[in-house]
C-alpha positions in Angstrom: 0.0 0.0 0.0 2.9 2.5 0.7 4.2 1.4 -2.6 1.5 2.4 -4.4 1.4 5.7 -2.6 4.3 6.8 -3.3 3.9 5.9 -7.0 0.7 7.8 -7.0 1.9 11.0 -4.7 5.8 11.0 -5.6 6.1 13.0 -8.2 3.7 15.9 -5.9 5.9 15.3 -3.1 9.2 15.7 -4.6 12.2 17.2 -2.0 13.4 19.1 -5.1 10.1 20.9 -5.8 9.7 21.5 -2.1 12.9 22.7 -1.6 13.2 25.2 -4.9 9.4 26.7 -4.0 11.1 27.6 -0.3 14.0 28.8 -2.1 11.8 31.0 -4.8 9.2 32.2 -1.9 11.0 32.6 0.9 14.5 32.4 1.0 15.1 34.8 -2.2 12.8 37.2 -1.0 14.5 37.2 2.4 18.0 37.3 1.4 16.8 40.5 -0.8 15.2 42.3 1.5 18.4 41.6 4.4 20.7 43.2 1.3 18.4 46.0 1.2 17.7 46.7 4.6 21.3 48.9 5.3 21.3 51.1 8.5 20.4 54.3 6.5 17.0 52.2 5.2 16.5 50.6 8.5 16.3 53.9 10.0 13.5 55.2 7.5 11.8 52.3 8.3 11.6 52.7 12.3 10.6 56.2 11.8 7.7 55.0 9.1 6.5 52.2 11.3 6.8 54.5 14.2 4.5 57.2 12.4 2.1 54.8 10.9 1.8 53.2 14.1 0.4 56.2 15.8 -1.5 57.2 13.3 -3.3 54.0 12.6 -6.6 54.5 15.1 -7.8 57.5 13.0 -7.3 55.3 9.9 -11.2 54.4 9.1 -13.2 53.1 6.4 -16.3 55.3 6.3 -18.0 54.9 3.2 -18.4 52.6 0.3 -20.3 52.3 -2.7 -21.0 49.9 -5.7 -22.2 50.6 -8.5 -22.7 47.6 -11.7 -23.5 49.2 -15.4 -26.6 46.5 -16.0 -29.6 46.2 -13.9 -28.5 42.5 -12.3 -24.7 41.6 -10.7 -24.4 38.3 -12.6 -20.8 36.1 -13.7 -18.7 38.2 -16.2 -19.9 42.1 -14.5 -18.0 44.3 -13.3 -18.9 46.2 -10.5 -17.7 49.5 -9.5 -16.3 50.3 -6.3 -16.0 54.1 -4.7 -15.0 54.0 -0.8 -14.2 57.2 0.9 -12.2 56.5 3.7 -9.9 58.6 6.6 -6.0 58.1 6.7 -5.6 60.8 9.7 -2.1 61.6 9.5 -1.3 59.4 6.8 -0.7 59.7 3.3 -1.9 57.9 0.5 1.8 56.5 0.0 1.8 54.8 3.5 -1.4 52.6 2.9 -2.8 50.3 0.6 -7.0 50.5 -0.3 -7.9 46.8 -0.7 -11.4 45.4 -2.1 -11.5 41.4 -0.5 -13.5 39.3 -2.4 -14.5 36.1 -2.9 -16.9 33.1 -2.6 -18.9 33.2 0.4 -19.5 30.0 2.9 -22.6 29.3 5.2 -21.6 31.5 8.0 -21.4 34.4 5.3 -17.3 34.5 5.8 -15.3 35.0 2.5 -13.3 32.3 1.2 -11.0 32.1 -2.0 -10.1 35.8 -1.2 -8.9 37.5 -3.8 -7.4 41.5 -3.0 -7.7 44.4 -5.7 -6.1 47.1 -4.9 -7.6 50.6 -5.6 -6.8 53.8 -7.0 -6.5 56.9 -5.0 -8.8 59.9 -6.7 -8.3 63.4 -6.1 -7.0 65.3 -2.9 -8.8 65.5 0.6 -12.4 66.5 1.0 -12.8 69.0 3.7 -13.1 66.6 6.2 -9.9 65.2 5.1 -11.5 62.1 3.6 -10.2 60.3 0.9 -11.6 58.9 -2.1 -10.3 55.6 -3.3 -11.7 53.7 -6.6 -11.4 50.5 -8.9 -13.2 47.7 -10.7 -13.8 44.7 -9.2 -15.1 41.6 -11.1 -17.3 38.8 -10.7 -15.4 35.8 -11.9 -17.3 32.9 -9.7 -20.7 31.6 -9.7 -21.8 30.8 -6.5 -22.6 33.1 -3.5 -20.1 36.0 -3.4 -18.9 38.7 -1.2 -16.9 41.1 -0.8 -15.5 43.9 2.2 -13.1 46.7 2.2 -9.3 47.1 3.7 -6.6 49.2 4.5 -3.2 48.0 5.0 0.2 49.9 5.5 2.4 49.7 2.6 6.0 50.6 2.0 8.8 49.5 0.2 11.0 47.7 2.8 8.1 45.8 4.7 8.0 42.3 4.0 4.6 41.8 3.7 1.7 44.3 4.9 0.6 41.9 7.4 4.0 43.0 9.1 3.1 45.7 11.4 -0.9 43.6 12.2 -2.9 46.9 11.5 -5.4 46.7 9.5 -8.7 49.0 8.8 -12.4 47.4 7.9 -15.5 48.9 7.7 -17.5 49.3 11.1 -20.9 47.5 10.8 -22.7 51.2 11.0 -21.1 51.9 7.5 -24.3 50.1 5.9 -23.6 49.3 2.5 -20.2 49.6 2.8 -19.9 46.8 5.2 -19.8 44.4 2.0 -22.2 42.8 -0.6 -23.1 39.1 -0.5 -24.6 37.9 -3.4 -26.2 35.0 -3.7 
């Protein structure tokens, strides 16, 4: 029975596959960002996280809208997304406007996620908002949904879940809390 495992599953398991897919996502990536990350850089990187840190409760999402261009949300639309949101101190360089979407399981959580990012338009309103915009498209059949994010961004981090901030719509935002279709 192993035998025929291992005949079956080898060739998926191979150390050689394993080990270049580390190498590829990990290690390279890694070893990069160690080269880059020289005391000057290092620096501007304390003093960003530092800032963003702070700043981060006043980051909010307070608005978001969706429009679609034909009367019914169906497989192969795209709908369009408008979200106003608050960065406080922040600028539009130190965050990253995220639509999550995705198929949608029995407790209504997203699963599959796929992230778009989207586009900064315009300055400030006089509240300060922001107004951030892009497509997003329905590629499944199936129940769908899909929420809003904010994530710090910059050049040196590894990854944006680095710092563990992150900014969703409050359930009072309505609408903008996300769309299930079903």
């Amino acid at each position: 029975m192993v035998r025929q495992t291992l005949t079956h599953l080898g060739p998926k398991v191979l150390a050689g596959r394993m080990v270049r897919e580390y190498v590829e996502r990990l290690y390279t990536p890694a070893a990069l960002a160690h080269r880059a990350l020289t005391p000057e850089p290092a620096r501007e990187l304390a003093t960003w996280k530092s800032r963003v840190r702070a700043a981060w409760p006043r980051v909010t999402v307070d608005h978001v809208e969706t429009s679609v261009a034909t009367t019914t949300a169906e497989l192969g639309t795209t709908l369009s997304l408008r979200v106003r949101v608050g960065l406080g101190d922040l600028d539009p360089d130190d965050v990253e406007v995220q639509a999550v979407a995705g198929r949608v399981d029995g407790q209504d959580r997203i699963t599959d996620a796929t992230a778009v990012p989207l586009k900064p338009v315009g300055g400030p309103d006089l509240e300060g908002r922001r107004v951030y915009e892009g497509p997003l498209s329905l590629d499944r059949t199936g129940p769908f949904g899909y929420t809003v994010r904010i994530l710090p961004t910059h050049r040196l981090l590894a990854t944006s879940a680095e710092l563990g901030l992150v900014a969703v719509p409050s359930e009072d935002v309505g609408e903008g809390a996300g769309v299930l279709l079903r």
